[in-house]
C-alpha positions in Angstrom: 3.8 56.4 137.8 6.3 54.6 140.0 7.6 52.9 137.1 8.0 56.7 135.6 9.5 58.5 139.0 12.1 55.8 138.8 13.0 56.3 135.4 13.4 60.1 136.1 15.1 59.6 138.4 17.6 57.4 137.4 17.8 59.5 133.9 18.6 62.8 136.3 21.5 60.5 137.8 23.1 59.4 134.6 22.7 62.9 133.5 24.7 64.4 136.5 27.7 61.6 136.3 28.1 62.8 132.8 28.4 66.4 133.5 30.9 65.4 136.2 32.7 63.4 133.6 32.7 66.3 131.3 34.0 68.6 133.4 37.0 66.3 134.5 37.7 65.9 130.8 37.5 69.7 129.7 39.9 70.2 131.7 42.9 68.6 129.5 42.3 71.6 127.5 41.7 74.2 129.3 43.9 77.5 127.8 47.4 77.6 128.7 49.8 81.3 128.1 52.3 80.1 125.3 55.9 82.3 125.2 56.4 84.1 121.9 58.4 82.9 119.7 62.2 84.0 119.7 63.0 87.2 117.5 65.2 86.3 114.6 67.8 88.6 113.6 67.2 90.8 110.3 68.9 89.5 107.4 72.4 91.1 106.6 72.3 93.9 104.3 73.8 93.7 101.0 75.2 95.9 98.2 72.9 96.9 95.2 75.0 95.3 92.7 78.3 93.2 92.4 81.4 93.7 94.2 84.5 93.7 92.4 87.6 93.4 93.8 90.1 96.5 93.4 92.4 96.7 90.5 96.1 95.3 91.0 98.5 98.3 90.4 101.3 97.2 86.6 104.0 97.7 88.9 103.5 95.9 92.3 103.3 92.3 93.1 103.2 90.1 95.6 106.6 89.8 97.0 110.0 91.4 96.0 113.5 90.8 96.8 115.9 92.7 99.0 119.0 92.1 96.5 117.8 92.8 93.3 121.4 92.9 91.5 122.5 90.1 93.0 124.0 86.8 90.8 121.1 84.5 92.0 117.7 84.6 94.2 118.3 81.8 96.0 120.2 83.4 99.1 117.7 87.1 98.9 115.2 87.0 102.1 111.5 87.4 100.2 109.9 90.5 102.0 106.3 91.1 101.8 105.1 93.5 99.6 103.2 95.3 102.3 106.9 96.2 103.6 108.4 97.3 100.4 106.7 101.1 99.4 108.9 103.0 96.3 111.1 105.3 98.2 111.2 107.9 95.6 109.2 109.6 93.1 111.7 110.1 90.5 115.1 109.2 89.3 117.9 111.6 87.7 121.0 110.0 85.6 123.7 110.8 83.4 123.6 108.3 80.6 125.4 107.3 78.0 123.9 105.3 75.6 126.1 102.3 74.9 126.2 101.7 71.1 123.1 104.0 70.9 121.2 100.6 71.7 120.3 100.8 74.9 120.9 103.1 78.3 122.6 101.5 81.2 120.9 102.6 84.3 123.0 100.7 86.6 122.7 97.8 89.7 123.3 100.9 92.1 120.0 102.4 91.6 118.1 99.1 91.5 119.4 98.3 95.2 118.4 101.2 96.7 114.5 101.1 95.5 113.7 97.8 93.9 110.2 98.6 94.0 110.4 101.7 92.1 111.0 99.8 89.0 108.7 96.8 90.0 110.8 94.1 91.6 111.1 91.3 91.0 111.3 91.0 87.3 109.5 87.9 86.8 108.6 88.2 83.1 111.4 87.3 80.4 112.9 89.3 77.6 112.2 87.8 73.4 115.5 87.1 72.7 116.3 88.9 69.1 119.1 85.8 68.2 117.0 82.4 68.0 118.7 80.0 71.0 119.7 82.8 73.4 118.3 83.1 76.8 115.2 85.8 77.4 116.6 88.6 80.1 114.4 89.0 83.2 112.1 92.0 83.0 109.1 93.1 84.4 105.8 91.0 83.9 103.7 93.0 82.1 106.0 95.4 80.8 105.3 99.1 82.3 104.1 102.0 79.9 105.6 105.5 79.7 105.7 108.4 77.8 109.0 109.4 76.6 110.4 112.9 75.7 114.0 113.7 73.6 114.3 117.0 73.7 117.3 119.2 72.0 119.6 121.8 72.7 116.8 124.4 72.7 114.9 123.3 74.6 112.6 122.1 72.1 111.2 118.1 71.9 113.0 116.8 69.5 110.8 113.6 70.0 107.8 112.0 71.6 106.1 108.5 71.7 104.2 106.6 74.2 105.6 103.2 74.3 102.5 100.7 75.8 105.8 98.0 76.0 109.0 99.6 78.1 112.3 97.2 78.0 113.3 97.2 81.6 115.8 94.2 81.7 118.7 92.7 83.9 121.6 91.8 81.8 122.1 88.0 83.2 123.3 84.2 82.5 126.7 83.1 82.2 129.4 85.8 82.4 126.9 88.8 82.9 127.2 91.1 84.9 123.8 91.4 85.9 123.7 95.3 84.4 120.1 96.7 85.0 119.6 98.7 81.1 116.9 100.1 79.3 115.7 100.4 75.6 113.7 102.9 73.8 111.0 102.2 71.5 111.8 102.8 68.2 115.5 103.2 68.9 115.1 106.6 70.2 118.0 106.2 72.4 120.1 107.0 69.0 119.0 110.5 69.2 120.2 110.7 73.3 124.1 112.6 73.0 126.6 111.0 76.0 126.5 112.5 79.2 122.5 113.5 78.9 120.2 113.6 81.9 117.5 111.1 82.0 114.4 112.0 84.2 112.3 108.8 85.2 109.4 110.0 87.0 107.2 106.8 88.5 103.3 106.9 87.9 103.0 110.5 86.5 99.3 112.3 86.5 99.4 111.1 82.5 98.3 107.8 83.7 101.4 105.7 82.2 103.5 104.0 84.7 106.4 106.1 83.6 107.7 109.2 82.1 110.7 109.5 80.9 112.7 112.7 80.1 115.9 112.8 78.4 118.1 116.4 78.4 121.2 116.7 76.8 124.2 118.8 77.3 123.7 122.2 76.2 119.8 122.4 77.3 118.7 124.9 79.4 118.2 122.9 82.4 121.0 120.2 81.9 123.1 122.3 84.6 120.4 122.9 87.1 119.6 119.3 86.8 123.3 117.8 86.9 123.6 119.3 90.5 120.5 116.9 91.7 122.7 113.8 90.9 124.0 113.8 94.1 125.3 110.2 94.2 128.3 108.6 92.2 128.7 105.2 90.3 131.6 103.2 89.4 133.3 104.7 86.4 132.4 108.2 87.7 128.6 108.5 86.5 126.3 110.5 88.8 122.5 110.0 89.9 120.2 111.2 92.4 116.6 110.7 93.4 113.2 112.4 94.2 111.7 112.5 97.0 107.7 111.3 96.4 
């Protein structure tokens, strides 16, 4: 029995040094507060489809020139397209067709709103002789609509050209005339001293139209007193305001 109390007794010892023990090691992980986590931002919202960048307007570019007629570009300050706008919404000339091969429009206009016709010309004209030098000329060409209408008032004519010859006469002893030619040679049927109408981005959706009135039409009068502004040689043109 003595053997047994000291058995128990030493049993109930062991037992309370490991309960201690126990309880000095539970206490490593006893439960600790934890922060939350840091929010993370939504991810941007995006469109349902595609973007596509916006279409480039046929008759603007990237930088123009602020002497288009003059014999090189190598002394004309490049000006950002952002500061050159068209002025004007139209232009009014009496023409003459030279030959009947192509109308003479004249440096004049082209110095006062270069980017009405889509300075600078950086394309190059298809030279009709084999070995001669292409003209510069707008790059692509611009479209219009063009309307020859007779002494009656009547249209005598009507295409659409998808291909208009805007061109600088230049290279060796040119004289760096701005001309135009008509599809089809429909400048044949244009009498001297006509009024040509050249109306920049119409509602029609061409880049031009292009109206041609000849002496003895019902407006020719009304629209002679618009050319406000002389050329060399005694020619007159004016302008639209846009």
């Amino acid at each position: 029995m003595r053997r047994a109390d000291a058995i128990s007794k030493s049993a109930k010892s062991a037992l309370g040094g490991l309960g201690r023990s126990l309880r000095s090691f539970s206490g490593l992980f006893a439960p600790r507060s934890v922060p939350p986590a840091p929010s993370t931002p939504p991810p941007p919202s995006l469109p349902p489809g595609p973007v596509s960048p916006k279409p480039t307007p046929r008759l603007t570019s990237g930088t123009t020139k602020s002497s288009p007629s003059g014999s090189d570009g190598d002394d004309r300050a490049v000006v950002p397209s952002s500061a050159i706008a068209p002025i004007h919404g139209a232009l009014l000339m009496v023409v003459n067709p030279r030959n009947k091969t192509e109308i003479f429009l004249a440096k004049k206009p082209l110095d006062d709103d270069p980017a009405f016709f889509g300075w600078p010309f950086l394309g190059q004209t298809q030279p009709k002789i084999a070995g001669n030098p292409g003209q510069p000329q707008p790059d692509p060409p611009p479209t219009a609509e063009v309307f020859v209408y007779d002494v009656t008032g009547a249209v005598a004519r009507h295409v659409e050209d998808e291909s208009l010859k805007l061109w600088i006469y230049t290279g060796g002893r040119a004289n760096q005339d701005f001309r135009m030619t008509l599809i089809g040679g429909l400048q044949k049927l244009v009498p001297d001293g006509s009024i040509l109408i050249m109306t920049r981005e119409p509602i029609t959706g061409f880049d031009y139209r292009i109206e041609l009135y000849p002496p003895g039409h019902p407006s020719h009068s009304a629209l002679l007193s618009e050319c406000d502004r002389e050329l060399p040689g005694g020619r007159r043109y004016g302008w639209r305001d846009t």
